[in-house]
N, CA, C and O atoms as a CHARMM CRD file, in Angstrom:
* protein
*
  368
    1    1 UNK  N      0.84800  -1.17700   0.00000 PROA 1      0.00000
    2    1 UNK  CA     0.00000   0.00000   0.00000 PROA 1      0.00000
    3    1 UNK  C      0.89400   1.24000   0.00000 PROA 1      0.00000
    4    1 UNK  O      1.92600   1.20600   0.67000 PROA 1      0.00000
    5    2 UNK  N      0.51400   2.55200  -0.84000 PROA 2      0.00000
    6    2 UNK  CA     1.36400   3.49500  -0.87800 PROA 2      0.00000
    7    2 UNK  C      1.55000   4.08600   0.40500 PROA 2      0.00000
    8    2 UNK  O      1.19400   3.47800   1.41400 PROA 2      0.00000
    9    3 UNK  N      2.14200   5.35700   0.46900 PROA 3      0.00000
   10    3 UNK  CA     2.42600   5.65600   1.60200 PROA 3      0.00000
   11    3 UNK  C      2.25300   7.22100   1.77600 PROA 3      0.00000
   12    3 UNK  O      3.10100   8.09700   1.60800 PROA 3      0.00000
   13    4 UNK  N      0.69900   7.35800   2.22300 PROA 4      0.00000
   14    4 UNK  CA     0.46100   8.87700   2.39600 PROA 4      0.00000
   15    4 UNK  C      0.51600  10.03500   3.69800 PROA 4      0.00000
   16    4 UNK  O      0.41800   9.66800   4.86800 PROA 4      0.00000
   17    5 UNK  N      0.64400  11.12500   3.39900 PROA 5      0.00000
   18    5 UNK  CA     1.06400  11.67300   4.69000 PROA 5      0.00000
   19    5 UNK  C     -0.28300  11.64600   5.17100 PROA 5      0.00000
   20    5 UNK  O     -1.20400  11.01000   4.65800 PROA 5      0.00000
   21    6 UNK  N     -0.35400  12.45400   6.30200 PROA 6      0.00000
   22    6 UNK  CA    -1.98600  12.43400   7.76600 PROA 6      0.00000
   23    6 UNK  C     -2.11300  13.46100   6.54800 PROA 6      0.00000
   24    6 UNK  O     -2.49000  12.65400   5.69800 PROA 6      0.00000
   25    7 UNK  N     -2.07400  14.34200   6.06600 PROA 7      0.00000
   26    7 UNK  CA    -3.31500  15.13000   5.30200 PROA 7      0.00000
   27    7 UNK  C     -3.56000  14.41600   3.92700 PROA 7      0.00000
   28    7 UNK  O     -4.65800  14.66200   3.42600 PROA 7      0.00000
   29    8 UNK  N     -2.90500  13.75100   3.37300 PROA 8      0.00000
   30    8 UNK  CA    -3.57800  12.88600   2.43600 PROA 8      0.00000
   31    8 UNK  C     -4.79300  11.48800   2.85100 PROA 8      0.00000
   32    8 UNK  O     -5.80500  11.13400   2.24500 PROA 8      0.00000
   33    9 UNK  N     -4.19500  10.97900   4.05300 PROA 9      0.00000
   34    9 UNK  CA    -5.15600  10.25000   4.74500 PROA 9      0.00000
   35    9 UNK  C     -6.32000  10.74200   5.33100 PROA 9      0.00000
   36    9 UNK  O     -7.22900   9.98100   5.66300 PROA 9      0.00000
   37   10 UNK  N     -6.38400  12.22600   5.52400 PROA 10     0.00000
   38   10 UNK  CA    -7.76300  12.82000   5.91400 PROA 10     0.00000
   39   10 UNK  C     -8.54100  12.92400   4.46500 PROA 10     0.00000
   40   10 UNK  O     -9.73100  12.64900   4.31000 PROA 10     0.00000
   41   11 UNK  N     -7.64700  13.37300   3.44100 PROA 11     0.00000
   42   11 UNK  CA    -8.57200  13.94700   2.34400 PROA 11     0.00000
   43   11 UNK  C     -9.30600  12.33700   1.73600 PROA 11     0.00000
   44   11 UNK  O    -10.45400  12.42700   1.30100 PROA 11     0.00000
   45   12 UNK  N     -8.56700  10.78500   1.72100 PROA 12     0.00000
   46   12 UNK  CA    -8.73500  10.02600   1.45900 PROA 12     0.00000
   47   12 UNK  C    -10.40600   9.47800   2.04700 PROA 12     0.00000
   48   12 UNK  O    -11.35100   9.00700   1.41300 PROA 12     0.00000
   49   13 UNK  N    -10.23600   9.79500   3.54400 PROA 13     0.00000
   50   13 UNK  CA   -11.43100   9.28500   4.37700 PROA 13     0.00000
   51   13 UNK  C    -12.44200  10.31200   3.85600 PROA 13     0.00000
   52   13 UNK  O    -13.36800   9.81700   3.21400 PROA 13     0.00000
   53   14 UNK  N    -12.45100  11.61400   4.00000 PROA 14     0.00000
   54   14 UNK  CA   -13.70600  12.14000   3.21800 PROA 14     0.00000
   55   14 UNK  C    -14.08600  11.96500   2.51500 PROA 14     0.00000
   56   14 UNK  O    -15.27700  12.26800   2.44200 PROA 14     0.00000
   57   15 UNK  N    -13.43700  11.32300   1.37000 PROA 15     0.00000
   58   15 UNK  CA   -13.41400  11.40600   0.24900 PROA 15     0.00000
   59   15 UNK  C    -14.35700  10.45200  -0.06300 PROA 15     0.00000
   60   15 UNK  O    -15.32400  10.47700  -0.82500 PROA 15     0.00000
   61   16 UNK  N    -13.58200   9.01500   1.17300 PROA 16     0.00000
   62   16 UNK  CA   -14.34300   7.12500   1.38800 PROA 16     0.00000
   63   16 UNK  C    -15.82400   7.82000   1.84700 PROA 16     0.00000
   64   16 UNK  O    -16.78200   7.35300   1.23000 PROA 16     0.00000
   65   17 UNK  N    -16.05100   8.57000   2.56100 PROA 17     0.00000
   66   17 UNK  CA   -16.99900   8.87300   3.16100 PROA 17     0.00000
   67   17 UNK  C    -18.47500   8.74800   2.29800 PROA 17     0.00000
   68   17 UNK  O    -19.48800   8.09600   2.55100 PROA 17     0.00000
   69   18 UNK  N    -18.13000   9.69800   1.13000 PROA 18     0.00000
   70   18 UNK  CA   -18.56100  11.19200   0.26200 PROA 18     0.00000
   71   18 UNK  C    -19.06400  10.08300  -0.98500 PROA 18     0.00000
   72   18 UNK  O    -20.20000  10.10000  -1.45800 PROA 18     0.00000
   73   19 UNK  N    -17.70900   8.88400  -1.51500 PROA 19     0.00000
   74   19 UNK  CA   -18.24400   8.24900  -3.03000 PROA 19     0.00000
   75   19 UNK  C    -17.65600   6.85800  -2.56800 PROA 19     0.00000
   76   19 UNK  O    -17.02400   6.39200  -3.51500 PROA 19     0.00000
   77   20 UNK  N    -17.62500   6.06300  -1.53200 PROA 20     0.00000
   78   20 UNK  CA   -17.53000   5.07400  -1.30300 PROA 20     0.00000
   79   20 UNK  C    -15.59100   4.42100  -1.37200 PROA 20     0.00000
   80   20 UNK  O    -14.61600   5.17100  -1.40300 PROA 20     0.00000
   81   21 UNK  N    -15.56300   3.44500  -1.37600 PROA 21     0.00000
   82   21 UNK  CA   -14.33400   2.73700  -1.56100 PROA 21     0.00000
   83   21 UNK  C    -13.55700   3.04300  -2.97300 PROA 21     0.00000
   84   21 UNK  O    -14.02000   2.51900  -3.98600 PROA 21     0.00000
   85   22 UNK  N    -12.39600   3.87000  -3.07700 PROA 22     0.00000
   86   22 UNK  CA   -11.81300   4.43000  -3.56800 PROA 22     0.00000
   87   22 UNK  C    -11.43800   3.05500  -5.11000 PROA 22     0.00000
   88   22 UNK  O    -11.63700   3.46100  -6.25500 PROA 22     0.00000
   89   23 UNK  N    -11.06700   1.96900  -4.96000 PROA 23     0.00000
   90   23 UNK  CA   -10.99100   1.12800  -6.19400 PROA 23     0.00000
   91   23 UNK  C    -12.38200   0.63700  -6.94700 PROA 23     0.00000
   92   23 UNK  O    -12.55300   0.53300  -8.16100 PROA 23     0.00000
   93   24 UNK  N    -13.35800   0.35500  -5.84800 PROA 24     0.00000
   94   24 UNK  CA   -15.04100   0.15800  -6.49400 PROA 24     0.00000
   95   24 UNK  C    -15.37700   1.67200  -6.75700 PROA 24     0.00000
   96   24 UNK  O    -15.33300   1.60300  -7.98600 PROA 24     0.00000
   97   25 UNK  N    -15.68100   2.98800  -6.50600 PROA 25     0.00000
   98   25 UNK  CA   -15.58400   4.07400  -7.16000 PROA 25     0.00000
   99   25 UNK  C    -14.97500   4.32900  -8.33800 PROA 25     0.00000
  100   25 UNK  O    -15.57000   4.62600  -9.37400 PROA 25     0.00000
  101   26 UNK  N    -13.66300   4.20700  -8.19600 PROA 26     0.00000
  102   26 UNK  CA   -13.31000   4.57100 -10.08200 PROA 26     0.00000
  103   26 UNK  C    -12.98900   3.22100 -11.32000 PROA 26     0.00000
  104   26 UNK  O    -12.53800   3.35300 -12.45700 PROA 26     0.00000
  105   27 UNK  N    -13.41000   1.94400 -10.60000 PROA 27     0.00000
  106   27 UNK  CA   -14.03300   1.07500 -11.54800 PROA 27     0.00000
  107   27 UNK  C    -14.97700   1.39400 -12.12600 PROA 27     0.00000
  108   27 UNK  O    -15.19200   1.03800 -13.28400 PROA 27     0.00000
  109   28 UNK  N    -15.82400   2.20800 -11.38100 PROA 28     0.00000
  110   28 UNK  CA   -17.23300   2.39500 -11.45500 PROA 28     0.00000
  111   28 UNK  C    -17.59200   3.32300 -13.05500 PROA 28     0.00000
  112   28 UNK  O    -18.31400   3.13100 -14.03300 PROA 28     0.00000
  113   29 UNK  N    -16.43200   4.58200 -12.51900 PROA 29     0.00000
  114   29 UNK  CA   -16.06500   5.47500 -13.58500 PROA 29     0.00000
  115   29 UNK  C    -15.69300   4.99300 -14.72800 PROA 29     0.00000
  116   29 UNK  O    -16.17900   5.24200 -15.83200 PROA 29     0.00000
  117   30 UNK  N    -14.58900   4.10800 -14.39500 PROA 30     0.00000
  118   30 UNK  CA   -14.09300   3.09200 -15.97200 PROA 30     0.00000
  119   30 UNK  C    -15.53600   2.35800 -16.60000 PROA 30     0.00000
  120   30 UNK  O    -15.62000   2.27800 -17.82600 PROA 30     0.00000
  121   31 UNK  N    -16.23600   2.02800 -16.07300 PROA 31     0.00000
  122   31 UNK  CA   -17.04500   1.56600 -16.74600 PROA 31     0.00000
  123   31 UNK  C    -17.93700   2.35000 -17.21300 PROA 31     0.00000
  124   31 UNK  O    -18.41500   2.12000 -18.32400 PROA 31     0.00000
  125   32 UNK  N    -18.38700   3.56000 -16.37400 PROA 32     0.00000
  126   32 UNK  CA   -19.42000   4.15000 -17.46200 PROA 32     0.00000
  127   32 UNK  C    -18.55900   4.75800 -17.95400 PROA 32     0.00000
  128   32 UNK  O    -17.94800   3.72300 -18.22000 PROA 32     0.00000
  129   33 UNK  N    -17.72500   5.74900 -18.45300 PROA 33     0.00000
  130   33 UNK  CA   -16.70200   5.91100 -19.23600 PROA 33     0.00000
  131   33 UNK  C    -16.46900   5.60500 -20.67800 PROA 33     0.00000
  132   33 UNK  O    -16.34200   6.25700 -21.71500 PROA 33     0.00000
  133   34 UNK  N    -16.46000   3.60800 -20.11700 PROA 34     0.00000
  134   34 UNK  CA   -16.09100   2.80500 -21.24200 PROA 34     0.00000
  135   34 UNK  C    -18.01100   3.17000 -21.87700 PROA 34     0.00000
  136   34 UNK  O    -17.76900   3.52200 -23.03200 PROA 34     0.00000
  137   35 UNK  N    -18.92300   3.21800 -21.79000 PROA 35     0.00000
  138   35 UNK  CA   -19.88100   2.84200 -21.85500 PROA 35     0.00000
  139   35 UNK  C    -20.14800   4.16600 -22.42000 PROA 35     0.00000
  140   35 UNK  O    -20.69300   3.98900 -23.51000 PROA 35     0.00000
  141   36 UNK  N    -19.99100   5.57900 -22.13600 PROA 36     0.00000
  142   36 UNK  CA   -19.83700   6.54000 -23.05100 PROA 36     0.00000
  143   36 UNK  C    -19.10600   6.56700 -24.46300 PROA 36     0.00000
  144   36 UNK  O    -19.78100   6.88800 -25.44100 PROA 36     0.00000
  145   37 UNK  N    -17.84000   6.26400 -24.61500 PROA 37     0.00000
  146   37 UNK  CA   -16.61600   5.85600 -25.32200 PROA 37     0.00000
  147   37 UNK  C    -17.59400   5.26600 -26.51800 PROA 37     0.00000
  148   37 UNK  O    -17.78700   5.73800 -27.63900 PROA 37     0.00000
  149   38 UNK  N    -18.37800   3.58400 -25.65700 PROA 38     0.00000
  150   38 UNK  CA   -19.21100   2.89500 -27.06300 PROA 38     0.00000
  151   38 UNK  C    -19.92700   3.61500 -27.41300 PROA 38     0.00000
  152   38 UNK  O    -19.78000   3.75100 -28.62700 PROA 38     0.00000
  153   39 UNK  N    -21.21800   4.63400 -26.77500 PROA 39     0.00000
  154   39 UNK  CA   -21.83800   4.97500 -27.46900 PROA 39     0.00000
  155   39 UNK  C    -21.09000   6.42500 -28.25500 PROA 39     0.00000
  156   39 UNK  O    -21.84100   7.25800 -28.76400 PROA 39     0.00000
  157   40 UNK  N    -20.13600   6.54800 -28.27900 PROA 40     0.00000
  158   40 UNK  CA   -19.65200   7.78700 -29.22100 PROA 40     0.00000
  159   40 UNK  C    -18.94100   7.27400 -30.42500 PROA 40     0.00000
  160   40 UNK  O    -18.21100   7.87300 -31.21500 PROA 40     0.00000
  161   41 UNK  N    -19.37600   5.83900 -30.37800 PROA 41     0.00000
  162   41 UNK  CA   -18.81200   4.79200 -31.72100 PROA 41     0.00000
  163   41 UNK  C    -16.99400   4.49900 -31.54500 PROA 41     0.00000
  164   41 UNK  O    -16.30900   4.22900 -32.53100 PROA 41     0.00000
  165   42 UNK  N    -16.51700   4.59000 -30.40100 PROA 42     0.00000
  166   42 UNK  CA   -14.84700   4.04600 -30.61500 PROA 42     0.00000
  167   42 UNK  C    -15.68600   2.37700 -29.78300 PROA 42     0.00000
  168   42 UNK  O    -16.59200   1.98200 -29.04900 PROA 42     0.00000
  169   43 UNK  N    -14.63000   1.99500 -30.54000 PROA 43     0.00000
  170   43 UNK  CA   -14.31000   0.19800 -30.56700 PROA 43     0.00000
  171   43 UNK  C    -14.37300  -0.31400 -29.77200 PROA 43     0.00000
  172   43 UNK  O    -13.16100  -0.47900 -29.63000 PROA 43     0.00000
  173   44 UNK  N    -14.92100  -0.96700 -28.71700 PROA 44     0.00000
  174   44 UNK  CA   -14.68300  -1.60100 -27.25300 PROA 44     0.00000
  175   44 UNK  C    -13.46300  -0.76700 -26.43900 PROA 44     0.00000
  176   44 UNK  O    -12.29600  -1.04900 -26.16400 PROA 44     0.00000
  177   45 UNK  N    -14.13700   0.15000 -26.24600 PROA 45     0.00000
  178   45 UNK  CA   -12.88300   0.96800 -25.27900 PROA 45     0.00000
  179   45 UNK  C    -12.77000  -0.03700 -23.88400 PROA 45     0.00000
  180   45 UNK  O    -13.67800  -0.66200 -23.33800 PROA 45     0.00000
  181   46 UNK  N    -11.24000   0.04800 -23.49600 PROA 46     0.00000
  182   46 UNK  CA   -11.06300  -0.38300 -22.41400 PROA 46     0.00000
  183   46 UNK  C    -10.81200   0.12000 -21.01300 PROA 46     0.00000
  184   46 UNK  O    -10.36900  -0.77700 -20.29600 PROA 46     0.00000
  185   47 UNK  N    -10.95600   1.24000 -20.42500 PROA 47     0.00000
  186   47 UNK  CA   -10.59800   2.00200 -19.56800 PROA 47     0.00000
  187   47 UNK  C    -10.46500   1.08900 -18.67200 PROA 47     0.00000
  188   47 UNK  O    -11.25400   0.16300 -18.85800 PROA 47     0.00000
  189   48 UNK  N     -9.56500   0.92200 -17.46900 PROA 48     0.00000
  190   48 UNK  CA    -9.49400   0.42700 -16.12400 PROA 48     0.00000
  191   48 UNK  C     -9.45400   1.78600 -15.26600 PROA 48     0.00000
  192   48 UNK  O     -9.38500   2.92600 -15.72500 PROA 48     0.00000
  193   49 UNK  N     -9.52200   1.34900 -13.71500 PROA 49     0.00000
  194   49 UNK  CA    -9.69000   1.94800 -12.85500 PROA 49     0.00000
  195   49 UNK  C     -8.45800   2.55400 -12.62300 PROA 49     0.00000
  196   49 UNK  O     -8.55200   3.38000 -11.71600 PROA 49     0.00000
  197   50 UNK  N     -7.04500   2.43700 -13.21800 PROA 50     0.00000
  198   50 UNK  CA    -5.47900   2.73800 -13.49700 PROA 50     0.00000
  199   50 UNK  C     -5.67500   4.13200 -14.42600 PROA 50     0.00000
  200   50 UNK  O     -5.23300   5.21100 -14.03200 PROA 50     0.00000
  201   51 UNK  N     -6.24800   4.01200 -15.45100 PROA 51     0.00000
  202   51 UNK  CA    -6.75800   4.76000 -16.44700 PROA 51     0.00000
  203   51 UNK  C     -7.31300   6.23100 -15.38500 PROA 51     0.00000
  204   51 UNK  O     -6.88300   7.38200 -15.31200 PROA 51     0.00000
  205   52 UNK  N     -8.62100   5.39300 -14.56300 PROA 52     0.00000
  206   52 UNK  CA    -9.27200   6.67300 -14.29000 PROA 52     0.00000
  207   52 UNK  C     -8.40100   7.83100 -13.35400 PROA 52     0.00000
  208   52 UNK  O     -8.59300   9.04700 -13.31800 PROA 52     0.00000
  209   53 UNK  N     -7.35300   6.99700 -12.59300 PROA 53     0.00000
  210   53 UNK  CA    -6.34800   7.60400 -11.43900 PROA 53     0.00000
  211   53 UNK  C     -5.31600   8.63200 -12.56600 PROA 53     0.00000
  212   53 UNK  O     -4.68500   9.65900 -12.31900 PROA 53     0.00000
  213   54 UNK  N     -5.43500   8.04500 -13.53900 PROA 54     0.00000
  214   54 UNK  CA    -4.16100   8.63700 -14.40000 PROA 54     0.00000
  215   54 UNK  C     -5.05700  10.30800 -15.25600 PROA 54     0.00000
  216   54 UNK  O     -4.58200  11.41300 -15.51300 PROA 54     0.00000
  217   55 UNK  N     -6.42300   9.75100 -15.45200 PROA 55     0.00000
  218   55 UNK  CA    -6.78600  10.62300 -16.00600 PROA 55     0.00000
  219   55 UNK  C     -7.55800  11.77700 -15.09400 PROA 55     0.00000
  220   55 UNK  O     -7.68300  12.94900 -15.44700 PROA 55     0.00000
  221   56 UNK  N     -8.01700  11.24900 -13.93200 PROA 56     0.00000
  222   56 UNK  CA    -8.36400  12.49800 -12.90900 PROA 56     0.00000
  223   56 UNK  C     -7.24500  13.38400 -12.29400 PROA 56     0.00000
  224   56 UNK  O     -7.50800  14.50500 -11.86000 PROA 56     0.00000
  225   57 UNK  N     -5.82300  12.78900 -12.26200 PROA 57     0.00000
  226   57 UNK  CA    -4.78200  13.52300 -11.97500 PROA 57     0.00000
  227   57 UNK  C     -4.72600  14.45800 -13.34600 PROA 57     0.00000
  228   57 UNK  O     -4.75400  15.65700 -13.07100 PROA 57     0.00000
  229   58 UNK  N     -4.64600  14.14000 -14.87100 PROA 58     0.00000
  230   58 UNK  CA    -4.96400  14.71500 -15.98300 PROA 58     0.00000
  231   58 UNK  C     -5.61600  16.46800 -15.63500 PROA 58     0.00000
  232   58 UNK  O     -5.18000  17.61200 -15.76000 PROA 58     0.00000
  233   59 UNK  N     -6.91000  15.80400 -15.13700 PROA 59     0.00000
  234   59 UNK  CA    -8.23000  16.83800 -15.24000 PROA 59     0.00000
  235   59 UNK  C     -7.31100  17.81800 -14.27800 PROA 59     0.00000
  236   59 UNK  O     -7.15400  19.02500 -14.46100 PROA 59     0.00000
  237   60 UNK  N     -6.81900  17.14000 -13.36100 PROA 60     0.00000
  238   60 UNK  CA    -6.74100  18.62400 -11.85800 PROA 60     0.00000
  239   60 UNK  C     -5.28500  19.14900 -12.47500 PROA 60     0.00000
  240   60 UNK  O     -4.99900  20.14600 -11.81300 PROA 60     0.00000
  241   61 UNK  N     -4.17400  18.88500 -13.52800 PROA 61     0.00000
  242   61 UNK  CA    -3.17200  19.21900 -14.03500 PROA 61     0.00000
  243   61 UNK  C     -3.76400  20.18800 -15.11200 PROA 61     0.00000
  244   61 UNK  O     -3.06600  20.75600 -15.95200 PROA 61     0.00000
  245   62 UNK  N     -4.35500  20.24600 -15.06500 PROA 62     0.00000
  246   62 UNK  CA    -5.52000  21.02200 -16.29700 PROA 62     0.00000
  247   62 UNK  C     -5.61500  22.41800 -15.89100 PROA 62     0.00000
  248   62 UNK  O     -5.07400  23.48900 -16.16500 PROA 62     0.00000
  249   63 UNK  N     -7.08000  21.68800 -14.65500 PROA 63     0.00000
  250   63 UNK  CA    -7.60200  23.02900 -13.68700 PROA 63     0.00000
  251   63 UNK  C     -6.21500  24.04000 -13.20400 PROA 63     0.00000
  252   63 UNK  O     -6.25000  25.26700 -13.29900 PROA 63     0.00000
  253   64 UNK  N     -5.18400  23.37600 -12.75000 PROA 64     0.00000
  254   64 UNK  CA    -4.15900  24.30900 -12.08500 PROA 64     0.00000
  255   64 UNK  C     -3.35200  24.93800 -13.15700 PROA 64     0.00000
  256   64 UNK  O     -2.59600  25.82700 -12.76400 PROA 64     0.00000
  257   65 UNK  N     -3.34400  24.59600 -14.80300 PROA 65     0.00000
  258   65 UNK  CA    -2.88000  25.53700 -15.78500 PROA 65     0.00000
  259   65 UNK  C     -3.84900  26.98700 -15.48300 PROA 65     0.00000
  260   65 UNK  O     -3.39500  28.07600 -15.83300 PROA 65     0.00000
  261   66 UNK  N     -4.74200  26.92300 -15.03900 PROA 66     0.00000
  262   66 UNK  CA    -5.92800  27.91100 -14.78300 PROA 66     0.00000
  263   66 UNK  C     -5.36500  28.72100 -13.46300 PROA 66     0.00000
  264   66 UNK  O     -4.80500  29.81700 -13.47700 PROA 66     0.00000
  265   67 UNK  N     -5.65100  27.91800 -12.34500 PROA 67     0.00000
  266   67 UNK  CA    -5.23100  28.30100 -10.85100 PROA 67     0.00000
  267   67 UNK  C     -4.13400  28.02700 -10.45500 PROA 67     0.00000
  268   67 UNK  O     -4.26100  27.27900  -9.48600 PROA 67     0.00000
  269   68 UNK  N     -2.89100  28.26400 -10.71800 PROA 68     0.00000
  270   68 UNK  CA    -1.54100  27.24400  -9.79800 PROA 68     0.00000
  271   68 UNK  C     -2.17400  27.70800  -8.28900 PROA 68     0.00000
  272   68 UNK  O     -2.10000  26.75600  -7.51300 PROA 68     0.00000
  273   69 UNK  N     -2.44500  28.24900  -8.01000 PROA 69     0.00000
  274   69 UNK  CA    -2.33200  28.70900  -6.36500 PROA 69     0.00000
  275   69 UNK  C     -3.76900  27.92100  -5.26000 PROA 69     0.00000
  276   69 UNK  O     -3.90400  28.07200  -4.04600 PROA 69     0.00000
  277   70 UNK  N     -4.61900  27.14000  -6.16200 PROA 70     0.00000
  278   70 UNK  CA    -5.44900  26.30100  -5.79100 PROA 70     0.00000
  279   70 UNK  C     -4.77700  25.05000  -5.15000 PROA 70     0.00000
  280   70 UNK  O     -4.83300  24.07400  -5.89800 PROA 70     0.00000
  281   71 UNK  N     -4.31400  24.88300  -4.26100 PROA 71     0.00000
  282   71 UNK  CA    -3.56800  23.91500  -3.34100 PROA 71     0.00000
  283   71 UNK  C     -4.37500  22.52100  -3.44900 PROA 71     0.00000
  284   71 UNK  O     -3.62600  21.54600  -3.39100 PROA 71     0.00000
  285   72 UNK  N     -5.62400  22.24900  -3.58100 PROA 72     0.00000
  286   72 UNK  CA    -6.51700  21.75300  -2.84600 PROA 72     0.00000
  287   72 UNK  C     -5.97100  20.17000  -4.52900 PROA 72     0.00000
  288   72 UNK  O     -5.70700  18.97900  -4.36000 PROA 72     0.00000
  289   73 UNK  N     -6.02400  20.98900  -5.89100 PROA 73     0.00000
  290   73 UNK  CA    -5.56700  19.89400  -6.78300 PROA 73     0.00000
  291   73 UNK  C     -4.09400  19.24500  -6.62500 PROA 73     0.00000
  292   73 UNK  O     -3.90300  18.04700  -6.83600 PROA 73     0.00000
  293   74 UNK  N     -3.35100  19.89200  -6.34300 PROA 74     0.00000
  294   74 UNK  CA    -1.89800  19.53500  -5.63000 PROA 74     0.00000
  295   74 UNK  C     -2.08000  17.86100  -4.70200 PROA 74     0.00000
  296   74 UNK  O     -1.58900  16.74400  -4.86300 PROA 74     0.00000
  297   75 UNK  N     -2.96600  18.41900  -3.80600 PROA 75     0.00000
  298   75 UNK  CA    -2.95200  17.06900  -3.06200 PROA 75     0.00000
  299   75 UNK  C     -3.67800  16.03000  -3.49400 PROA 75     0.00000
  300   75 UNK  O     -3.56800  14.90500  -3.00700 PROA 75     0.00000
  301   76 UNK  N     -4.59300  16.37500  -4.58400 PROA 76     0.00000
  302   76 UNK  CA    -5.09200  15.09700  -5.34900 PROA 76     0.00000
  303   76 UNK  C     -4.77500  14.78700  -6.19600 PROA 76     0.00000
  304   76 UNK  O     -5.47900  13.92400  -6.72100 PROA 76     0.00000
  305   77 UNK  N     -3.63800  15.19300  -6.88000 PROA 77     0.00000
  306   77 UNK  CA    -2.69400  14.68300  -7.99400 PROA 77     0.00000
  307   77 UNK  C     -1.94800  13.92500  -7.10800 PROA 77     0.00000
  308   77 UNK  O     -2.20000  12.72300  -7.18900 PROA 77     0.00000
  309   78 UNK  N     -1.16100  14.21300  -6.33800 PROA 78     0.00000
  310   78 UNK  CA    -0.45300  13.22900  -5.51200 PROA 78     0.00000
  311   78 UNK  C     -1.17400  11.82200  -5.05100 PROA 78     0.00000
  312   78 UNK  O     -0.62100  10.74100  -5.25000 PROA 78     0.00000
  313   79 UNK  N     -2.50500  11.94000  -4.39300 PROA 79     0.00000
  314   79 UNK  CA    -3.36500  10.71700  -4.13000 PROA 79     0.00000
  315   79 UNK  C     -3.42000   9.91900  -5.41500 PROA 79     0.00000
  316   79 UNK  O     -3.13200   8.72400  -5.35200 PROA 79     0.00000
  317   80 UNK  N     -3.82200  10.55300  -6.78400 PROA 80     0.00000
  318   80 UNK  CA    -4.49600   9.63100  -8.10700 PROA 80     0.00000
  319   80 UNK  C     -3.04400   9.03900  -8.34100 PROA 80     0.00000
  320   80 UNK  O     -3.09400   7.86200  -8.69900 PROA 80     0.00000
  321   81 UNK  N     -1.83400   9.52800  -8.23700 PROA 81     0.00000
  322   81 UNK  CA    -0.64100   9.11000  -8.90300 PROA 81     0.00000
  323   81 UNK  C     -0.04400   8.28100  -7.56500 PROA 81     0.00000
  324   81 UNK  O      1.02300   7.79400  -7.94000 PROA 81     0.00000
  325   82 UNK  N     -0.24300   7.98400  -6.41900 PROA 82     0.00000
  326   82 UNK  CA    -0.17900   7.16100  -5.52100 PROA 82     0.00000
  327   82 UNK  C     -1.31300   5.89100  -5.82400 PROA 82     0.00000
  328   82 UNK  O     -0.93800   4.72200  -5.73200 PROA 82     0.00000
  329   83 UNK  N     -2.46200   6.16900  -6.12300 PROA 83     0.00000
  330   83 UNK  CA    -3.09000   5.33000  -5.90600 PROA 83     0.00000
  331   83 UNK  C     -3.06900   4.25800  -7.86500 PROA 83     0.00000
  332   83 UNK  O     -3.36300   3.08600  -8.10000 PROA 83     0.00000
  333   84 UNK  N     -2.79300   4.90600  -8.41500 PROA 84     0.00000
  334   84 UNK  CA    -2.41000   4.28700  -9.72600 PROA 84     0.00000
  335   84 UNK  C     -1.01000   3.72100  -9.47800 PROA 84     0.00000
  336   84 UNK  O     -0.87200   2.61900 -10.01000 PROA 84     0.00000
  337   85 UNK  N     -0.05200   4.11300  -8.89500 PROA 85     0.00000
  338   85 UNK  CA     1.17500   2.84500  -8.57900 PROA 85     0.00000
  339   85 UNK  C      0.56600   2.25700  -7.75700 PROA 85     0.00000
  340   85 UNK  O      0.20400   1.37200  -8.53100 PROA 85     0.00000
  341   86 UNK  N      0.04100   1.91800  -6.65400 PROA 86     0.00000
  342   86 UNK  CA    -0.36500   0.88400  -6.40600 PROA 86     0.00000
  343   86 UNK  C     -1.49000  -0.15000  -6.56100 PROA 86     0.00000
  344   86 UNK  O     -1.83200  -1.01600  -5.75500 PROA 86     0.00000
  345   87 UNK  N     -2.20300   0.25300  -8.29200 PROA 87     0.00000
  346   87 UNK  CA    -2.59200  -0.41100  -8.67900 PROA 87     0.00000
  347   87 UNK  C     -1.82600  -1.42200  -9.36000 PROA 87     0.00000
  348   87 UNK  O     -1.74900  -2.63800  -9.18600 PROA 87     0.00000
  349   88 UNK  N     -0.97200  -0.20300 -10.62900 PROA 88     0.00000
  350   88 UNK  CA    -0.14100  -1.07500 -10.73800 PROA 88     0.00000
  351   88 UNK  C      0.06300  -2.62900 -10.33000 PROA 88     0.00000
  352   88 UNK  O     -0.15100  -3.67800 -10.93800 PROA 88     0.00000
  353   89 UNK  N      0.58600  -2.32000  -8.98800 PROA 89     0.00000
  354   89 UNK  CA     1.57500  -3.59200  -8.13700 PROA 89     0.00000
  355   89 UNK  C      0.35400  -3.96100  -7.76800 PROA 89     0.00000
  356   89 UNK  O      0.55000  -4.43500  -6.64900 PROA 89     0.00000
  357   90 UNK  N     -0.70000  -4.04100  -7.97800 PROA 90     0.00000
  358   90 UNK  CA    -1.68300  -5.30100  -7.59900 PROA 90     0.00000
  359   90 UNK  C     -1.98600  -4.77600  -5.88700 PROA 90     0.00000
  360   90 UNK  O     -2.50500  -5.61800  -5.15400 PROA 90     0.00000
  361   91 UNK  N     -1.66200  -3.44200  -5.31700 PROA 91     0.00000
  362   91 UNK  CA    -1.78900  -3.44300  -3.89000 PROA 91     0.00000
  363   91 UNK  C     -3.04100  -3.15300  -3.62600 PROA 91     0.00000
  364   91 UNK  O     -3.27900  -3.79700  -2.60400 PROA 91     0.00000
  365   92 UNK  N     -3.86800  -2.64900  -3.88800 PROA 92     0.00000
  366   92 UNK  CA    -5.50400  -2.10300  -3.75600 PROA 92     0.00000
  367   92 UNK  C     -6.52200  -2.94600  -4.62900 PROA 92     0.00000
  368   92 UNK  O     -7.72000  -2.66300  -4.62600 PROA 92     0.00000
């Protein structure tokens, strides 16, 4: 399991709180996702839940071209790119 500091572990539990268990949550996403993807006619898209960690860190690398001084995406780029290596390795 990765290894987050006490304010990443607070933002984590709100977070568990707020949309449930952090790997059944963005499976969840991969699948409707994938399920958007078909109906916009691409090919059996495959998104995994690796995908969604990689691409919500994406979105908030985005938002902060907008805001650098919004702190709040900082610490959830760090969580999605923690929690996608340890998908990776099979840890979650």
């Amino acid at each position: 399991m990765p290894v987050f500091t006490a304010k990443e572990k607070d933002i984590i539990a709100e977070r568990g709180k707020r949309y449930g268990p952090v790997r059944r949550n963005n499976s969840a996403i991969a699948l409707a996702w994938n399920g958007y993807l078909t109906n916009l006619g691409y090919d059996k898209p495959d998104l995994s839940d690796i995908d969604v960690y990689l691409l919500m860190s994406l979105a908030k690398h985005i938002r902060l071209a907008n805001d650098p001084f919004h702190t709040d995406s900082y610490d959830d780029i760090h969580i999605y790119l923690k929690f996608a290596e340890a998908a990776t390795k099979g840890e979650l």
